[in-house]
Phi, psi and omega in degrees: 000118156328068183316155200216127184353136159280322208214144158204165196189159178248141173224122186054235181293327188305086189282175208216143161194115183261154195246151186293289177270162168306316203289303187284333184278324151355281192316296186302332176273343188273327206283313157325314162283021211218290212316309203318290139355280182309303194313313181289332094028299194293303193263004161205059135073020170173148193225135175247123197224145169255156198242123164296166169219173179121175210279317207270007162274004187291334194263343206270285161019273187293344178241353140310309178286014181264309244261118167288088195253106189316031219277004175314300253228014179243161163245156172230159191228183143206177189308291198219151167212133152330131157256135206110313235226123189321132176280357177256004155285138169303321170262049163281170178263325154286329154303293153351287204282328164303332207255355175234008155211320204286306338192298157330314184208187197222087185279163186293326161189146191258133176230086179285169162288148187274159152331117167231175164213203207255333184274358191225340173318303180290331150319295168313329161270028140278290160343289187304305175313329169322285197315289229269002143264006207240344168230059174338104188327297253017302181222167164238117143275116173212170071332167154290080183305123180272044074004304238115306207311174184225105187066192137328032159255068162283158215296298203279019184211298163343123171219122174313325205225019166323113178280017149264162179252333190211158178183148153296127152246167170249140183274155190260155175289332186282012161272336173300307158336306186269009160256353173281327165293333167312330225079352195279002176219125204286295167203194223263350174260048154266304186272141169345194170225336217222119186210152182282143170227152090010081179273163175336304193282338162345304219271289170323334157305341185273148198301348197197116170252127178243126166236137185250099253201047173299172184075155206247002181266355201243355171319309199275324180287324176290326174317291182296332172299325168266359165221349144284157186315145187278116168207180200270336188290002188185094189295306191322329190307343180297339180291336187279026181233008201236090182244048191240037172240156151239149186251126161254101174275176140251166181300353177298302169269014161241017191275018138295323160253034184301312196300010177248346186255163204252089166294133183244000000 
């Protein structure tokens, strides 16, 4: 059964819609995307979806890879990858997604960031941009960061109107933070300093945006995103302009704005 909103709310463009748990917004976000998908399938025979990694996608994940999905006819993409960094650590990021979908299922072709380091990157975000013009997005599966951030756009870097497509970033530490807070790092002088990205309009570019945006740590980034000035100081903010995204919560992580929502 399709679980269903506690809550909605529009915010500018932005439709909104919260789930009591991580687990139904989970659910409720793989089936969304199945639809999305099966629909680009239909009409041309084949769907390119970009995939988030983090702690706050496991539910969504865990209940996509369920969902009976053509996937001989999909490519996968993702966001962001660590520069430096062994593709066999548990916080790689193509590591992530093998061990919580590719694992699972047999897509039509997988496309990670390949290993880079600082002297070969701006090839590799070259390459990578090659692709994700030669494959036009159908969805974007993202977070929120708590920052702000949207994929490695962090506040102090993040550009709306960014002319790249792919890009080196330098990581702002409070993003560093939060992967030593996931578990995905012992501590912050583990994690990179430097990671390939995805920029914003990259990300915004795909025909369909989900951002999924669960946990009561992700609260304060949802506050601002949804009521602060649209800027670049709260990348996520950018989405209240966007109105081919749906924002998906749970009540943890909306409970600063329930008092903005519409109960169903």
């Amino acid at each position: 059964m399709t679980p269903k909103p506690i809550s909605r709310a529009k915010f500018e463009d932005l439709k909104t819609s919260i789930f009591q748990t991580n687990e139904e917004l989970g659910v409720a976000a793989a089936e969304e995307a199945t639809d999305i998908l099966q629909r680009a399938i239909h009409e041309k025979h084949e769907a390119n979806v970009i995939l988030a990694t983090g702690n706050s996608q496991l539910t969504f994940l865990k209940a996509l890879r369920t969902i009976p999905v053509d996937w001989s006819k999909v490519n996968i993409f993702h966001m962001d990858e660590y520069v430096g960094l062994d593709p066999a650590h548990p916080a790689s990021f193509p590591y992530f997604l093998k061990l919580h979908i590719m694992n699972y299922i047999q897509p039509k072709a997988f496309f990670p960031i390949p290993p880079s380091t600082l002297q070969n990157a701006e090839k590799i975000c070259k390459d990578y941009e090659d692709l994700l013009h030669t494959y036009p997005a159908d969805l974007c599966a993202l977070g929120i960061g708590e920052n702000g951030h949207l994929a490695f756009n962090d506040p102090p870097f993040a550009d709306f109107k960014d002319p790249l497509r792919v890009k080196i970033v330098k990581l702002d530490d409070a993003s560093r933070r939060q992967q030593v807070g996931e578990g995905h790092f012992k501590n912050i002088g583990e994690v990179p300093t430097h990671a390939i990205t995805l920029t914003i309009p990259a990300l915004l570019a795909a025909r369909h945006i989900l951002a999924l945006v669960p946990e009561g740590r992700k609260a304060d980034a949802v506050y601002r995103s949804l009521n602060g000035s649209i800027s670049e100081d709260c990348p996520g903010s950018i989405l209240r302009k966007t109105p081919h995204a749906h924002l998906l919560l749970d009540a943890d992580s909306a409970a600063k704005i329930l008092t903005q929502t519409t109960g169903v």
